[in-house]
Steps between C-alpha positions, in 0.01 A plus 500: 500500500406461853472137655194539659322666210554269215199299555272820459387626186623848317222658656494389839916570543394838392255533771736348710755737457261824506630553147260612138478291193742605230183612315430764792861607554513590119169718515633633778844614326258644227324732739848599651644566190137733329515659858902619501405603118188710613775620752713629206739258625509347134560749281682356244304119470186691588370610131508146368330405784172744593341781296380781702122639468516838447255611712396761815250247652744370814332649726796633677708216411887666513610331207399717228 
């Protein structure tokens, strides 16, 4: 830890350090990892993950 943070709570190091809550980083990995699957990037995991809608209404969306 650093000395002249361990007085301060969880939350204010975090603030201190310009850094998210745990909570946050792991919604953030969560978005990452449904946007690299939109992305066809997980092909293989992807199935267990997502089903797709089959359905024209993406307005131009280039995934389908």
């Amino acid at each position: 830890m650093i000395r002249r943070l361990e007085h301060l709570s969880y939350e204010e190091r975090l603030r201190e350090l310009l850094l998210f809550s745990l909570q946050k980083r792991r919604l953030q990995g969560g978005l990452i990892a449904a946007f690299q699957y939109l992305k066809e990037a997980y092909k293989k995991d992807g199935d267990r993950l997502f089903n797709r809608a089959c359905c024209n209404r993406t307005r131009g969306n280039g995934l389908y």
